[in-house]
N, C-alpha and C positions, 0 to 999 in steps of 0.2 A: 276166220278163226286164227288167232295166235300162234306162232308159229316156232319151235328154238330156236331160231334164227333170230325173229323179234324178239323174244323178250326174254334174250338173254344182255344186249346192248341194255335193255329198261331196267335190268336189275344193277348192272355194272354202272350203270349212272345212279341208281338210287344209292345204291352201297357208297359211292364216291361221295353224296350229297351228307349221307349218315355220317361219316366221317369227318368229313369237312367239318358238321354244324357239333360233333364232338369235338372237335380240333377248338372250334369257337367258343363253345359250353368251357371246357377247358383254362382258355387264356381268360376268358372273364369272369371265371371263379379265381383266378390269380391275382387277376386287378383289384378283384374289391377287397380280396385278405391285404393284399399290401395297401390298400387304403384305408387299411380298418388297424391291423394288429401290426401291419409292417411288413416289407422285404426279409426279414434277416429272421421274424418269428414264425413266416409259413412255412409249412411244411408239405411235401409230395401227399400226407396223407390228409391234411386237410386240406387243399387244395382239389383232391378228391370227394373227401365228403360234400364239400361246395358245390363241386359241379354233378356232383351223382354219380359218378362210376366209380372203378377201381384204380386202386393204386397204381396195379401193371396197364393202365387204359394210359392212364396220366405218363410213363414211359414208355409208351406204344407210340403215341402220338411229340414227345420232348422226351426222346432220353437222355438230355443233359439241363442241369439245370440255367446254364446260359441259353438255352432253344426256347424255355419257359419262358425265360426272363423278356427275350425280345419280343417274346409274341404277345406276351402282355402288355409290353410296352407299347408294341404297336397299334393293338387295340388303342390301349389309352391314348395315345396319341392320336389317332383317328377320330376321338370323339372330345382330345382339349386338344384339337392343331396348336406350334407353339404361334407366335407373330409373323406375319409375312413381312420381311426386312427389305424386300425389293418396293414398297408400298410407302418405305421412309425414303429410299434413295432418291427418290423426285421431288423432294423437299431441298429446297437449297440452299434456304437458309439453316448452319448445324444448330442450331439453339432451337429452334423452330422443329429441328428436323429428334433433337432429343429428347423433350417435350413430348412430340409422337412418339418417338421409341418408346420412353418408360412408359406413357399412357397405356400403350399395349402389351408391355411387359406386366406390368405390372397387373392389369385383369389380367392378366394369363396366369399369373400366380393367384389372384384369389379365385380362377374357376374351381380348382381342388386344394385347394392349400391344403389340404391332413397329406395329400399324397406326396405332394412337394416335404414336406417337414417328415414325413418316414420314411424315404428313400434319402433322403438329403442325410437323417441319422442314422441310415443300416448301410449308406457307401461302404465304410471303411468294414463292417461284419458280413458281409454277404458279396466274396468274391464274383460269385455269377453275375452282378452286376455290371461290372467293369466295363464291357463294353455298350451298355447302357447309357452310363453313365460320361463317358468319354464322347459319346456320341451327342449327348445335350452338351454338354462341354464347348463342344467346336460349334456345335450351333448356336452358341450364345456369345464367344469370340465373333463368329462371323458379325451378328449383330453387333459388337462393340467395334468393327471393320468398317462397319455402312457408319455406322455414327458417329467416327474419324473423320470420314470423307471429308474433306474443305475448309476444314478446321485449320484458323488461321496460327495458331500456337507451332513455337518452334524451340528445340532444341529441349533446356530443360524444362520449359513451362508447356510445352509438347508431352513430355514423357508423366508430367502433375496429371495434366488434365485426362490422359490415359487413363494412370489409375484411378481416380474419380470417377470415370465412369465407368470403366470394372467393378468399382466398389457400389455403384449406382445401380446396376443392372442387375446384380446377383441376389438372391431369392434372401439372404441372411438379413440383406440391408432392407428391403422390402418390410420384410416380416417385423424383425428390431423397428422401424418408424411406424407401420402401422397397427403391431398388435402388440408391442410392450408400449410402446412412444405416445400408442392413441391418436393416430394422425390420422387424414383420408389420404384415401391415394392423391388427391390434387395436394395437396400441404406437403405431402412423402416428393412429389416431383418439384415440387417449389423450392422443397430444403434440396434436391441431389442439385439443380440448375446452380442455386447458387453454390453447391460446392464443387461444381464444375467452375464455373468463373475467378472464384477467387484462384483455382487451382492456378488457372491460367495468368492470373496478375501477379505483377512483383517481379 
């Protein structure tokens, strides 16, 4: 027969579990408003109606709105990972190795494109982001780092072919070649190579 002893450990873990999967109900009522209406247009209390609790549930579990922010992001990120960049580094030829890069960026960007294009517009209106946002940041440097590597370009035809592929990898240039421009992503990666190359000549 059950004993206070036992089932009082059984309740303190279930209570833990109930929590938790609020804590999760939570950030995933956040993800789909910011992939629906935007970062900058939700709010604590729709974000609540979403997930089905209350408002003060919604600051019991994030009481600041940058705690919200990253835990959504997290999620989301957990279910679009961005590129694995160490996956291009054992390519050795860089042209070769750029090719892969954008191939993979660039389905990274049409797994959720609405999400990409409303966070990309509510940056500057919804400070909570900031460290979100700074965070994809460096992560998408780092990959314009791996796809430096071995690149024969030097000095100023070094510093062209940089920005070329800064301008190659970021979500603006993407979107511009393949949903105003009408291009596939293979034609999007054909036009950035070549304007990687020319950067590099001359």
């Amino acid at each position: 027969m059950p004993t206070e002893s036992t089932t009082r450990p059984y309740t303190k873990r279930r209570r833990a579990q109930a929590e938790a999967e609020t804590r999760q109900r939570i950030a995933e009522a956040a993800m789909r408003l910011h992939g629906s209406v935007g970062p900058a247009r939700t709010t604590i209390s729709a974000v609540a109606e979403e997930a089905g609790v209350q408002r003060a549930t919604v600051y019991r579990h994030f009481p600041t709105e940058e705690e919200l922010f990253g835990a959504c992001s997290a999620h989301w990120a957990s279910l679009y990972p961005p590129p694995d960049a160490g996956s291009w580094a054992v390519v050795s030829n860089p042209d070769e190795r750029l090719r892969k890069g954008l191939a993979d960026l660039y389905a990274w960007y049409g797994s959720d494109e609405q999400m990409f294009v409303n966070t990309r517009r509510d940056a500057t209106l919804a400070p909570a982001m900031a460290p979100t946002v700074e965070r994809v940041r460096a992560g998408i440097a780092a990959m314009v780092d791996t796809l430096m590597k071995g690149r024969p370009e030097r000095g100023r035809r070094r510093r062209r072919v940089l920005g070329a592929i800064r301008h190659a990898t970021a979500f603006g240039t993407w979107y511009s070649l393949t949903r105003e421009g009408e291009l596939s992503d293979d034609e999007a990666i054909e036009a950035m190579l070549g304007a990687v190359a020319a950067a590099g000549r001359g």
